[in-house]
C-alpha positions in Angstrom: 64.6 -70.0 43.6 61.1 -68.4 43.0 61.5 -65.1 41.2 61.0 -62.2 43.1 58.5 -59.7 42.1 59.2 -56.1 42.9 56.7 -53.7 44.3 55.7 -52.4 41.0 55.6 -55.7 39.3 53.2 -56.9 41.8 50.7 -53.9 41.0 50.9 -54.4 37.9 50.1 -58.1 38.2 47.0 -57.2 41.1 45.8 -54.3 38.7 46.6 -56.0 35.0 45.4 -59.9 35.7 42.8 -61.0 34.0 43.3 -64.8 34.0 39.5 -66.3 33.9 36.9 -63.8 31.3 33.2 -64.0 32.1 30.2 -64.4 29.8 26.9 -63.2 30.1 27.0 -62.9 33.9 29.3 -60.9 34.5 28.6 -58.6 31.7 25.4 -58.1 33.2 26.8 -57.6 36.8 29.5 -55.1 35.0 26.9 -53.5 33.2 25.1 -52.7 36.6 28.4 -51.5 38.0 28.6 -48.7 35.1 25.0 -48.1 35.6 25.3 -46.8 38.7 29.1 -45.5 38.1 26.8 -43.0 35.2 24.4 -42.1 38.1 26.3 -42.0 40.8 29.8 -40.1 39.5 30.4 -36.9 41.2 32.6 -36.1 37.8 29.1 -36.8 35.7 27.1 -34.9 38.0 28.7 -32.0 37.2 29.1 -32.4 34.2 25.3 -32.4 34.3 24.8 -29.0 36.2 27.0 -27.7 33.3 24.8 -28.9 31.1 21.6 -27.6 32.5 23.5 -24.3 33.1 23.4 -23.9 28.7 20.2 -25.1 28.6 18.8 -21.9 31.0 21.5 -19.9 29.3 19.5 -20.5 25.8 16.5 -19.9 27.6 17.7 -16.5 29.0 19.0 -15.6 24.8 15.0 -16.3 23.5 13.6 -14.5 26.4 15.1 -11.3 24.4 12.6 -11.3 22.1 10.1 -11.1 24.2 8.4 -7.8 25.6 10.7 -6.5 28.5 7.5 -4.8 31.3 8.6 -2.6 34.2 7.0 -0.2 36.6 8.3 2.8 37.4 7.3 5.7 39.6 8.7 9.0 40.5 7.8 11.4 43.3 9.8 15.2 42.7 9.7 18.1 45.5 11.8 21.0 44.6 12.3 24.9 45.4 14.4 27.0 44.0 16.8 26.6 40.4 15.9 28.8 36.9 12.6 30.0 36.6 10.6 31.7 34.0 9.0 35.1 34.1 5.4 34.7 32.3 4.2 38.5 32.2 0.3 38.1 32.3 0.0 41.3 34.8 1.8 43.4 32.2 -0.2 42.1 29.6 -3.6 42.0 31.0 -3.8 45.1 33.5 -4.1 47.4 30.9 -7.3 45.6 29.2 -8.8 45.2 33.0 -8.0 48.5 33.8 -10.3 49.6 30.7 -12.9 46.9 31.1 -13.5 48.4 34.7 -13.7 52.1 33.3 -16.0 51.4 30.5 -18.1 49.3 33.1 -18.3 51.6 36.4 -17.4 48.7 38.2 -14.0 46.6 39.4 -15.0 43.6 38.4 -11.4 42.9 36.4 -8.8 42.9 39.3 -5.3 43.6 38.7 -2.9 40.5 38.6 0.6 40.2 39.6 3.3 38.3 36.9 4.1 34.9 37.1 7.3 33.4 37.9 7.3 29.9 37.3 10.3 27.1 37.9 11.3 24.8 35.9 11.3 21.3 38.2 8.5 20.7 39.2 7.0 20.3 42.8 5.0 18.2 44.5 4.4 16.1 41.2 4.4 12.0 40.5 4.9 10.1 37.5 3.9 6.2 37.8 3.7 3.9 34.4 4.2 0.6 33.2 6.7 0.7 30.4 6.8 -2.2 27.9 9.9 -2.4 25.3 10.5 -4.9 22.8 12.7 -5.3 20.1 11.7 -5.3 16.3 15.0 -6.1 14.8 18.2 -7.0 16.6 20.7 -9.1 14.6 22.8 -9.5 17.7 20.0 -11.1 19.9 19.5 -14.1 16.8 22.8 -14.9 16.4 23.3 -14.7 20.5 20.1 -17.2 20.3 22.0 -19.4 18.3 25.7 -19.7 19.9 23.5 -20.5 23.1 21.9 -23.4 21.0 25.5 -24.8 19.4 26.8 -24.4 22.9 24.1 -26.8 24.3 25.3 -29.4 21.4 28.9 -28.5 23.0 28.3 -29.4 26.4 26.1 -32.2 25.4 28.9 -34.0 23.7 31.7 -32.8 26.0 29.4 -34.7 28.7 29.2 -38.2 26.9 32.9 -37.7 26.5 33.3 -37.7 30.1 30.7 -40.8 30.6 32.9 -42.9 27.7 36.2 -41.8 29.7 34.3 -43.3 33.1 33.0 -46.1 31.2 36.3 -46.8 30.6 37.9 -46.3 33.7 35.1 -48.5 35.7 35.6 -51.6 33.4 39.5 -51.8 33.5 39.0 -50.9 37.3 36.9 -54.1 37.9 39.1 -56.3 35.4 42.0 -54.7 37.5 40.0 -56.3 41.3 39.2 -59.5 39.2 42.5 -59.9 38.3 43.7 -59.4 41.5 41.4 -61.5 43.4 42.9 -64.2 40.8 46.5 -63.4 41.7 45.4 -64.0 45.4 43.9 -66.8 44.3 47.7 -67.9 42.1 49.6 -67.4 45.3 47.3 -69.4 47.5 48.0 -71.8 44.9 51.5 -71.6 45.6 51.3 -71.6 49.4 49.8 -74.9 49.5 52.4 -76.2 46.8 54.9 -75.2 48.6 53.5 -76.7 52.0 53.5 -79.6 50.4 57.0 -79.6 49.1 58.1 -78.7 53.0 56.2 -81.7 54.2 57.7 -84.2 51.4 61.2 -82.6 52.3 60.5 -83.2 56.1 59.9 -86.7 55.4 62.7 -87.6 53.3 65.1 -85.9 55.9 63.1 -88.0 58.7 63.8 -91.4 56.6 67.4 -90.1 55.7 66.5 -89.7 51.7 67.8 -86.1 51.6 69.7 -83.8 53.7 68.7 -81.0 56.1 69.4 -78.2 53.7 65.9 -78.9 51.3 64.1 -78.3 54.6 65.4 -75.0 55.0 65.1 -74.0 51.4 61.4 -75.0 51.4 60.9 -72.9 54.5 62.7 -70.1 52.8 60.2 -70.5 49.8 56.8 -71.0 51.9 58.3 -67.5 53.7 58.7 -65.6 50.5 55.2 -67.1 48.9 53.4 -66.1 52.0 54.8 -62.5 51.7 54.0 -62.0 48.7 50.6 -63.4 49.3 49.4 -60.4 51.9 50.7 -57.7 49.4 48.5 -59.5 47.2 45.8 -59.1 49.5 46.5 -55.3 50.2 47.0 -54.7 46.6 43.4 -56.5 46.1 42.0 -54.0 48.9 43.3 -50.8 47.1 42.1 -51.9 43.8 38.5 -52.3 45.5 38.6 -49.0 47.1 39.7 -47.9 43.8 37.0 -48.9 41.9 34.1 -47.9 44.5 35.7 -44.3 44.2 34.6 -44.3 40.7 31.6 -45.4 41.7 30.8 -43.0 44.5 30.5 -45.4 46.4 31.8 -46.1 50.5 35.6 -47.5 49.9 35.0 -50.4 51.8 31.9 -51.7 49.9 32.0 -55.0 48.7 32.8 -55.6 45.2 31.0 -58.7 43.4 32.9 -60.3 40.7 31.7 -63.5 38.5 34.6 -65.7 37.3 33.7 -68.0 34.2 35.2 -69.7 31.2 37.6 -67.8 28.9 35.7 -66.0 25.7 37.4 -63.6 23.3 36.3 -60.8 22.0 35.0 -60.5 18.0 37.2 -57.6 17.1 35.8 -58.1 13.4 32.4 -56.7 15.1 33.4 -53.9 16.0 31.5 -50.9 14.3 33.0 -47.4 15.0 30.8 -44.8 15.7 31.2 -41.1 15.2 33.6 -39.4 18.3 32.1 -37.3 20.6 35.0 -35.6 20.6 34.6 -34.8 16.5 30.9 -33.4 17.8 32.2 -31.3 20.0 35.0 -29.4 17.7 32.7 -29.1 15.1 29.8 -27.6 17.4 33.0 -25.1 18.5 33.5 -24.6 15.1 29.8 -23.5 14.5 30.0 -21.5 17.1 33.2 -19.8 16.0 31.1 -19.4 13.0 28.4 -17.4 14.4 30.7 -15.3 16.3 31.9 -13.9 13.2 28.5 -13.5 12.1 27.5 -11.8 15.2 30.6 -9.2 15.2 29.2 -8.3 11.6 25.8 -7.7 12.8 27.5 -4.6 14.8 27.3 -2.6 11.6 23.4 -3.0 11.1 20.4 -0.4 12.7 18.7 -2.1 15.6 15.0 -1.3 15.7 12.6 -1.3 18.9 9.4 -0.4 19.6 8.1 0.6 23.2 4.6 1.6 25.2 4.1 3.7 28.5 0.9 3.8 30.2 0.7 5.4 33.5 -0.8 8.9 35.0 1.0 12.1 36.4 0.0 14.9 38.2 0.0 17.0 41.7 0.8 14.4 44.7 -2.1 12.3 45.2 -4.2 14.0 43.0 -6.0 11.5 40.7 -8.8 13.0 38.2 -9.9 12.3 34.6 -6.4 14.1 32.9 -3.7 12.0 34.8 -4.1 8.9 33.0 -1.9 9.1 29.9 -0.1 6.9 27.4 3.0 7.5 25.3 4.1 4.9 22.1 7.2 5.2 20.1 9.1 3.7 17.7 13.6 4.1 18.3 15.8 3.3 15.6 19.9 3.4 16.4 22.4 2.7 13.6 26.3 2.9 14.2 27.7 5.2 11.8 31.3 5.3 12.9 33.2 3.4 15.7 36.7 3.9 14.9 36.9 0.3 13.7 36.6 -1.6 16.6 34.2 -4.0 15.1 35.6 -4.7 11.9 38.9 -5.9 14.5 36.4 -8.0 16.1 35.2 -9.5 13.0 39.2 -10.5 12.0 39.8 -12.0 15.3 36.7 -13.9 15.3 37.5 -15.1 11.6 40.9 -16.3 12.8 39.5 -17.8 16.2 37.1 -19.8 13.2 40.5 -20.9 11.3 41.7 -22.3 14.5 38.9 -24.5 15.3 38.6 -25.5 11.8 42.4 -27.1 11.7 41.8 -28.5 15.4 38.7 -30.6 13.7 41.3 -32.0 11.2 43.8 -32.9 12.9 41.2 -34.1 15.6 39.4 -36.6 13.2 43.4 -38.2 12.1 44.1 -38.6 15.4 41.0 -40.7 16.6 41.5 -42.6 13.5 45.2 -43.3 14.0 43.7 -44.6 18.2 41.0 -46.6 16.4 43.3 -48.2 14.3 46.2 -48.9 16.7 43.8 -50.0 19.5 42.7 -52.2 16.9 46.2 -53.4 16.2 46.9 -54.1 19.9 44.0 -56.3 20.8 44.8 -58.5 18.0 48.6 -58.8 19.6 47.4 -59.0 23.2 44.9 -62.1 21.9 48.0 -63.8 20.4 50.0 -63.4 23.6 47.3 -64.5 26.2 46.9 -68.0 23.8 50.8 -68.3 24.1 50.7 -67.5 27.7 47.6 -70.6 28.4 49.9 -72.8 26.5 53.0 -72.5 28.4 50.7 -72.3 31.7 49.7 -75.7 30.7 53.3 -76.8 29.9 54.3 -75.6 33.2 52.0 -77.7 35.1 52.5 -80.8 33.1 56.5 -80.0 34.1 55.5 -79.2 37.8 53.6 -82.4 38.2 56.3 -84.7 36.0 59.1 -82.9 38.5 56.9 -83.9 41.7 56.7 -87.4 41.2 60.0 -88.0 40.2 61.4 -86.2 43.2 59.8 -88.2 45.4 60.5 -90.9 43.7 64.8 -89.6 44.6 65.1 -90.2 40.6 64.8 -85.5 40.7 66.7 -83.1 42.5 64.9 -80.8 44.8 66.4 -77.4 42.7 64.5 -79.2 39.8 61.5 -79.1 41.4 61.9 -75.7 43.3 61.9 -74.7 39.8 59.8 -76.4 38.6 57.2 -74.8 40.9 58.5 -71.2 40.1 57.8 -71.8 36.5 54.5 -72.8 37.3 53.9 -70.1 39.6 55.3 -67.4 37.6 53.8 -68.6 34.3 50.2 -68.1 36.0 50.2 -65.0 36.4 51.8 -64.3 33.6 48.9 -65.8 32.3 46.0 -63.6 34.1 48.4 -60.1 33.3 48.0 -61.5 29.5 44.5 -61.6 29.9 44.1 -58.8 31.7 45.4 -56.9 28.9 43.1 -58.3 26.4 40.2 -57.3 28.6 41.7 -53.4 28.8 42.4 -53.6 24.8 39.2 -54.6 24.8 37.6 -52.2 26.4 40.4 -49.0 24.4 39.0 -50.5 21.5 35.3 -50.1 22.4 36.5 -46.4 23.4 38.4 -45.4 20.1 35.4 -46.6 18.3 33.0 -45.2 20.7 31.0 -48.2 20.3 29.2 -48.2 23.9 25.4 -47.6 23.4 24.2 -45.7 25.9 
């Protein structure tokens, strides 16, 4: 009786076959496919915005130290509020009133006091005014978090193109392989045909009984079962791998099937984690932060320039224009030590990162190593699964002959053909895993040039 596969052994042997390895070929056809997986990915796209967002973010930190130009303009009417009493009629009456005695004449009138507000009316103020820092810790260290955050995202991003690197290659060995378990069961559908048509004949010339003919039915029924979930399972893993892709579901997938070559672990040359690039850029950054929390006890020093004219409403003449320069200095004498808590949570934030780079950098060794470890057994089990594939068929065929020779039974050769069957894929689910050791392998040691 054939073994019976159940649902989650059959994915496994759709998504994990990889029975036939392709040389140059295919890797050129694969390379293709994560060509356009690293253009087309919604996932690395945006990643990419992200990445553009830092790089206008570091923009936006060195445009601080340039000058900073607006224009302003101001129109006041007003009436009424305090005033000031100015008494020029008090003061200067007296003097006209001699003037005009010692003259004979009235040439020197009598004037009234002032009363003058204090807003003014009817008056505009329009200038350009131009700032620009001197000296401002804050907006250098700013600067530079912006840059070590671009180095951040940068590596973050080729992170997320090794993790779909990844994902695209065991996707495609995971449709090759089950375009090979198709390929298996077919096999076995036309085995097992056969073996109904032998057992028909031997009934019909009264060799064997009636019962082999219904057993061989029962087998061709079960093979052809598993045969369309085979199929199906082949679909999903298509669709599956076009999703990477950004691709319609449906697209067709182009695989190149070719003779068996392993892969030189020995050649192998780790390269330094992105992930290790990206803690210690978060570490630097850490860094700066408590730089920049420090910086909060330092004077800030600015310079700035207004040029611009002022006067009664629409009144322009030679003593409106004016110009006004200065020079500010602000130092932060006391703040109740909120900035010396910022610096301590910053320096403990900078602790934190620091240990997460340790234990980071054990961690991808330890993957290195053990994906290492596991290639070299999944090589040693896909040469012990091609041996007993080849045993099997030698068995199958040996079992065939003498069965229709009468010298077999026909439970010897029903299981024989199971074997055979079974031992196939078997075979391609060995393989399979050395392709997606394979490809962990080239992950941990991020060995992928881009």
């Amino acid at each position: 009786m054939i073994l019976k596969f159940t649902r989650l052994n059959i994915i496994l042997v759709l998504l994990l076959m990889h029975g036939i390895s392709y040389p140059v070929a295919a890797q050129d056809m694969l390379q293709q496919y994560v060509s356009e997986a690293l253009k087309n990915n919604l996932g690395i796209q945006n990643q990419n915005f992200a990445f553009q967002k830092s790089i206008y973010a570091l923009k936006e930190a060195k445009g601080l130290f340039l000058p900073d130009v607006n224009f302003n303009t101001q129109y006041l009417a007003s009436g009424g509020g305090r005033k000031i009493e100015i008494p020029v009629g008090d003061l200067l009456n007296p003097v006209y009133s001699s003037l005009n005695n010692l003259t004979g004449t009235g040439n020197f009138p009598q004037i009234e006091n002032v009363s003058q507000t204090f807003n003014p009316n009817n008056y505009y103020d329009a200038k350009v005014h131009t700032s620009m820092p001197l000296y401002n810790a804050e907006i250098i260290y700013n600067s530079r978090i912006k840059k070590e955050q671009i180095s951040l995202q940068q590596a973050q991003m080729i992170v997320y193109k090794r993790e779909l690197i990844k994902n695209v290659k065991v996707a495609y060995y995971g449709y090759q392989q089950s375009l090979k378990a198709v390929k298996v069961l077919e096999s076995g559908v036309v085995l097992a045909q056969e073996n109904l048509k032998i057992n028909q004949s031997m009934v019909k010339n009264g060799k064997a009984i009636r019962t082999v003919v219904s057993r061989a039915q029962n087998e061709l029924t079960g093979l052809v079962s598993q045969l369309e979930d085979a199929r199906l399972q082949s679909t999903n893993a298509a669709a599956y791998f076009n999703f990477l892709l950004n691709k319609p579901l449906n697209s067709l997938v182009e695989v190149s099937l070719s003779p068996v070559s392993f892969y030189k672990t020995d050649s192998v040359k780790s390269a330094k984690r992105e992930e290790l690039i990206a803690l210690e850029a978060a570490e630097r950054v850490n860094a700066l932060a408590v730089r920049l929390n420090k910086t909060s006890a330092l004077p800030k020093l600015s310079t700035f320039l207004d040029l611009g004219a002022q006067g009664d409403f629409i009144k322009v003449n030679n003593q409106s224009p004016y110009y006004l320069f200065g020079i500010t200095l602000s130092w932060q004498i006391f703040t109740g030590n909120r900035y010396k808590n910022k610096v301590q949570q910053a320096s403990l934030d900078l602790k934190v990162a620091q240990t997460q780079t340790s234990m980071a950098e054990q961690q991808l060794q330890l993957e290195a190593q053990t994906a290492q470890n596991k290639l070299t057994a999944a090589i040693q089990s896909y040469k012990a699964a091609m041996s007993q594939t080849a045993l099997s068929a030698q068995y199958f065929r040996d079992e065939q002959r003498l069965y229709k020779e009468g010298e077999a039974l026909y439970i010897e050769l029903l299981d024989a053909q199971t074997q055979l069957i079974n031992d196939q894929l078997k075979e391609s689910i060995s393989y399979l895993n050395v392709q997606t050791r394979e490809t962990e392998l080239e992950r941990a040691a991020a060995s992928y040039i881009f």
